[in-house]
N, C-alpha and C positions, 0 to 999 in steps of 0.2 A: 504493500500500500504506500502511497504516496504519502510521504509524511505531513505534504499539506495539506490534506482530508483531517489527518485528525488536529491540526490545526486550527484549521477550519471549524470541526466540531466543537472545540475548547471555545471559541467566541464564541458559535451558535450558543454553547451549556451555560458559558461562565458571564461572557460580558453582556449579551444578548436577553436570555433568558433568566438569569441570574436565581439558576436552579439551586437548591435546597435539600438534605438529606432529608427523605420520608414525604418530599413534592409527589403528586400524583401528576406524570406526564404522557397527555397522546403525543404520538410522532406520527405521523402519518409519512410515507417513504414513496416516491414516485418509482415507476418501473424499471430505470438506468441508473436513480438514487442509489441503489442496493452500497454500495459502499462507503457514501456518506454517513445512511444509515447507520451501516454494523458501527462506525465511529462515533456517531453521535450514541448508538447503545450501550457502548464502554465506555464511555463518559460518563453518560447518566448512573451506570452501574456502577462507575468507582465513586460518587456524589452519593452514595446511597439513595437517590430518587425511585420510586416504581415505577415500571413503564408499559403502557398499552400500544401496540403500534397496529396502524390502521396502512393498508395498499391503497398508497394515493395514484390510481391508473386512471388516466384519461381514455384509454381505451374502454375500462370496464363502462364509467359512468358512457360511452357515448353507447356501451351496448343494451345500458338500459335502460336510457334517454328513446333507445330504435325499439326496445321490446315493450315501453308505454307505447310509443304511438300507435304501434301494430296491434296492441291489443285493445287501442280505443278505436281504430279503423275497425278492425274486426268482431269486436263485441265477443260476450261470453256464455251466449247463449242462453242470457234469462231476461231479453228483454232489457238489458241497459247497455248501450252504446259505448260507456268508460267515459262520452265527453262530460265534459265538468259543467255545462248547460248554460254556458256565459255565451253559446253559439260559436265560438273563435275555430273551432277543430280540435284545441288541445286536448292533451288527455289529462285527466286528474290525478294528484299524487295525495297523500295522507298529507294533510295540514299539521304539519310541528311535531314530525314523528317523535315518539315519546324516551325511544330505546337511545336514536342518536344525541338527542339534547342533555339522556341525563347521563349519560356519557364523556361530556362538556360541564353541564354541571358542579360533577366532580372533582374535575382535574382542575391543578392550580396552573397548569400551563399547557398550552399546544404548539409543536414544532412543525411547522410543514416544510420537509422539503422535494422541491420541486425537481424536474429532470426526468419529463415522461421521454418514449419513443417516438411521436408524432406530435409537434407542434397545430395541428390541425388535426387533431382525432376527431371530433365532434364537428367537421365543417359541414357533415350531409343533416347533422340536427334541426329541425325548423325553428324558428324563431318563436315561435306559439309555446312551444314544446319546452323552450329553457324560460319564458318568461313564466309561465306558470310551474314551473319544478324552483325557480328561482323564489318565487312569491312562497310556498309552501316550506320552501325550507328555511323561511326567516327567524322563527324561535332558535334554531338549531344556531341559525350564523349570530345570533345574539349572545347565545349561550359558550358559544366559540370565542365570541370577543371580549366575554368579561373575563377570560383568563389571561395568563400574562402569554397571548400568543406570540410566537416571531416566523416571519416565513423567510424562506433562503431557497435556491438553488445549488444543485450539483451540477460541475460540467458536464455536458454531454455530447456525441454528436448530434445529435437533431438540435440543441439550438446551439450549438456553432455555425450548423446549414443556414440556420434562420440570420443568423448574424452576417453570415456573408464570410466566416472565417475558416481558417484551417485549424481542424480538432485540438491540437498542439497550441496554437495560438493562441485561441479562444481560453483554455484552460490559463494559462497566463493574463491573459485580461481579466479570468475571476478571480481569481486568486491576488491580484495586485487592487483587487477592487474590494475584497473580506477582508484578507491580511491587513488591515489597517490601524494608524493610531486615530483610536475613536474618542479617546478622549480629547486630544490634540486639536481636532475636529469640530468635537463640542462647543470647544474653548471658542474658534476660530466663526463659529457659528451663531454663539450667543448676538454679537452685534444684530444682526441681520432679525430674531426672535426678539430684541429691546425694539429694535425699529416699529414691528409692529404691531408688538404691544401698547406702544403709547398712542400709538395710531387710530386714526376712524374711518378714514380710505385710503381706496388704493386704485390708483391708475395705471394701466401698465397699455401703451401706444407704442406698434410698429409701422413706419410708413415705409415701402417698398417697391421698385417699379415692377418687379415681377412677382407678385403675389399681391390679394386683396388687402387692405391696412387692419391692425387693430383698434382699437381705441374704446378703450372697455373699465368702468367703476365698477369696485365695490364697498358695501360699509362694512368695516372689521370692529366698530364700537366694540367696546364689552365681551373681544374674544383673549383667547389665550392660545396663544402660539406657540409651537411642537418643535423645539430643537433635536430633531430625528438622527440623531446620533447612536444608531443602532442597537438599541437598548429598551428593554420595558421603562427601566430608572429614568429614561428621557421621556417617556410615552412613545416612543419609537418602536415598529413592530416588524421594520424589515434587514435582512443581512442581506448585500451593503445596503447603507441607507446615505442619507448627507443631502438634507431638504430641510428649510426648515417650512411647514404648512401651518396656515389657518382653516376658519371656517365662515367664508365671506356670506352676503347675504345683500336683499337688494341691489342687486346685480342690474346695468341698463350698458348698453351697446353694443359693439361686436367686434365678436375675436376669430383670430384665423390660425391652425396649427399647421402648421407642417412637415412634421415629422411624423414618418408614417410609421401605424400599430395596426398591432391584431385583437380585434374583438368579437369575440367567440366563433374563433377559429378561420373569419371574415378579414383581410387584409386590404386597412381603411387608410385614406393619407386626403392631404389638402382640406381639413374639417372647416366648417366656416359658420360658427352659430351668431344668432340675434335672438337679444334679450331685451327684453320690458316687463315692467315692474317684475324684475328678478326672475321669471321663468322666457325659455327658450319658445318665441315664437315663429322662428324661419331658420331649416337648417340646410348644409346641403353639403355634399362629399367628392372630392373625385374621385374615387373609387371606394366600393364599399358602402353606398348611402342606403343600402336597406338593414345590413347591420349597425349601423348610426340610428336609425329609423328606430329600428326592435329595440334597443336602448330605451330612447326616451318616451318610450310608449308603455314601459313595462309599468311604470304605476304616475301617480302628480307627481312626487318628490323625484323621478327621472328628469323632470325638465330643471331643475334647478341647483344651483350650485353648492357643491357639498365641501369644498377644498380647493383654496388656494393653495402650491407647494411652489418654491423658488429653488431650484435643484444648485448645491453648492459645491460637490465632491468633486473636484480636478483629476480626481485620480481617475475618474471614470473619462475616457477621452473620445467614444465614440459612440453609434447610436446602434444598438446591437436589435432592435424592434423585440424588446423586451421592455413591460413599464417597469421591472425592478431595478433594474441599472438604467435606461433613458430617463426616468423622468428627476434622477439624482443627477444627472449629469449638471456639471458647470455650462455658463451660460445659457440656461434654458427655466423655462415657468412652467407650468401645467394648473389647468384648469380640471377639477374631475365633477361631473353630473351625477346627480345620487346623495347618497348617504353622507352624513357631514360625521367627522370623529369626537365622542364626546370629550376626548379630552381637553378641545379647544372652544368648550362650552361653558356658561355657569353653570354653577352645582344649581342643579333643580330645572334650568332650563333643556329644555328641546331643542336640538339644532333639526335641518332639514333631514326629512325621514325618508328613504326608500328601500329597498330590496337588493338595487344595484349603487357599487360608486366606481366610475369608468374616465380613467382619466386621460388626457389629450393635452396632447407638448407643442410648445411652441419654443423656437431657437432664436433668442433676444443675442444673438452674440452682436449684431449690427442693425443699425439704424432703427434703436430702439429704447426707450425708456421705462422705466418702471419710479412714479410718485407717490409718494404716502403724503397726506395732507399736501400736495405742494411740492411737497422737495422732490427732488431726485434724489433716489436712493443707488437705482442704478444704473448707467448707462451703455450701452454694447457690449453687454455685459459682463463691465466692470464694477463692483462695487466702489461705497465714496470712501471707505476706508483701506482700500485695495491702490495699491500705484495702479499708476495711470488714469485714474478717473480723471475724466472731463465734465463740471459740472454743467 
């Protein structure tokens, strides 16, 4: 084994998770994960933590995502169809299955890590078919999230393919992107979380001759912002991480990404939304816009903005069409639709509620700014506490 697996694992157990002797931990282990795994399981076993590990396969879930539909097409021979009776086609799933949630429940932590065979398992899924298995399984992802989760990736080849790199490579770009000093990071990060925390908008404007402009508010009053320093101790919940995000709100004008993603298993780029009074009322895609579509259709809290993130991490240096490393990347912001995180909530309040939070990047490295009240905070993106700022 590669000694930086289990390297890897020691931050996933220790600085990440910040596991405990007699923690109850799910791991969930993707199909090419397999060696991550076994590392991250001797880790937890020398921490004296207990551990339940779950087969995180995108193959399994898309074959059972194909054996609902087929058996609401088909019916089961007593007179009920399987549809869920909202007319759409879908087929219906148990609402907040009871086995998985307390499952979650009881663990004090959940590890996912990621590293399936196919980057696209689930592309032949219907959109009908994940929005309602998404809506059904929401007690579960609740129950998911109040533990101290952290999700990471194993190298693999399939998303090296996806990145555009050679297997070799690619392994080197994660491992230079975990291996890191996180706390260093923190430190280097905290500026950019004071900004806007004192803060009550945020403007962030790109003008471009070849792309549509942004020019897009939001109010951040009375939020608290996630210095995501890859750690639960940060409210941070991914390995790498290096963003620091809010949770905006009264959202009006319009933003354009272009850095192109995958959203469920659909490969989306050029996103272009319009906002009024804070939900999205004109979208449109160059590629991909019925997967964009099935997004914001899945419930009201789809149209609306759940998270600001400002990705800060240098170390990440290129755009691999991964949201766990692109949307951390230095010079870049992302907007995500959906669910907003409560940790950049008050205590008591409700931020924006959905079933999904799907987020879309934009590359401020040029002819762009980002203003909190006014100022510029950053421009082409350089921070004003970073050399070279031009205010």
């Amino acid at each position: 084994m590669d000694e930086r697996v289990r390297e890897h694992a020691a931050v996933l157990v220790d600085w990440s998770a910040r596991v405990e002797a007699g923690d109850d931990v799910v791991v969930s282990v993707a199909e090419d994960a397999h060696e991550l795994g076994v590392a991250v399981a001797e880790a937890l076993g020398e921490r004296g933590a207990n551990v339940t590990t779950l087969y995180g396969s995108a193959e399994v879930s898309r074959a059972y995502l194909k054996g609902a539909e087929a058996g609401s097409e088909g019916g089961d021979g007593d007179g009920d169809d399987g549809d869920d009776g909202d007319g759409d086609g879908a087929p219906s799933f148990d609402d907040d299955p009871a086995v998985e949630r307390a499952l979650f429940e009881a663990a004090d932590a959940y590890l996912r890590i990621g590293g399936g065979r196919n980057t696209t398992a689930s592309a032949d899924v219907a959109s009908e078919t994940r929005q309602a298995y998404a809506k059904a399984r929401q007690g579960v992802r609740e129950a998911r999230m109040d533990t101290d989760w952290v999700s990471t990736v194993h190298p693999t080849r399939s998303l090296a393919q996806q990145a555009g790199m050679a297997y070799e490579e690619y392994r080197e770009f994660v491992y230079d992107a975990v291996l890191h000093d996180w706390e260093a990071l923190a430190d280097e990060m905290a500026a950019m979380k004071d900004a806007l925390d004192r803060g009550d908008e945020v403007r962030i404007v790109t003008e471009r001759d070849d792309a549509p402009d942004t020019d897009i508010s939001m109010s951040i009053a009375g939020r608290t912002a996630v210095n995501s320093a890859a750690s639960v101790a940060y409210d941070s919940h991914n390995l790498p991480s290096g963003e620091v995000f809010t949770a905006p709100y009264d959202t009006e004008g319009e933003a354009f990404f272009d850095v192109p993603m995958t959203i469920d298993a659909t490969r989306v780029r050029d996103v272009h939304l319009v906002f009024e009074d804070g939900e999205v009322v004109d979208f449109s895609a160059g590629a991909g816009e019925g997967a964009l579509a099935s997004v914001l259709d899945t419930d009201a809290g789809a149209r609306r903005l759940g998270e600001l993130g400002i990705g800060m991490n240098r170390g990440i240096d290129r755009f691999t069409d991964s949201i766990l490393f692109d949307e951390k990347m230095g010079d870049t912001v992302h907007l995500a639709v959906g669910r907003a995180y409560d940790a950049c909530l008050p205590e008591g309040e409700s931020g924006n509620d959905s079933a999904v939070h799907v987020d879309m990047i934009s590359d401020v490295s040029e002819d762009s700014r980002l203003e909190i009240d006014g100022e510029v905070v950053q421009r082409n993106g350089t921070f004003r506490w970073e050399d070279g700022f031009e205010g």
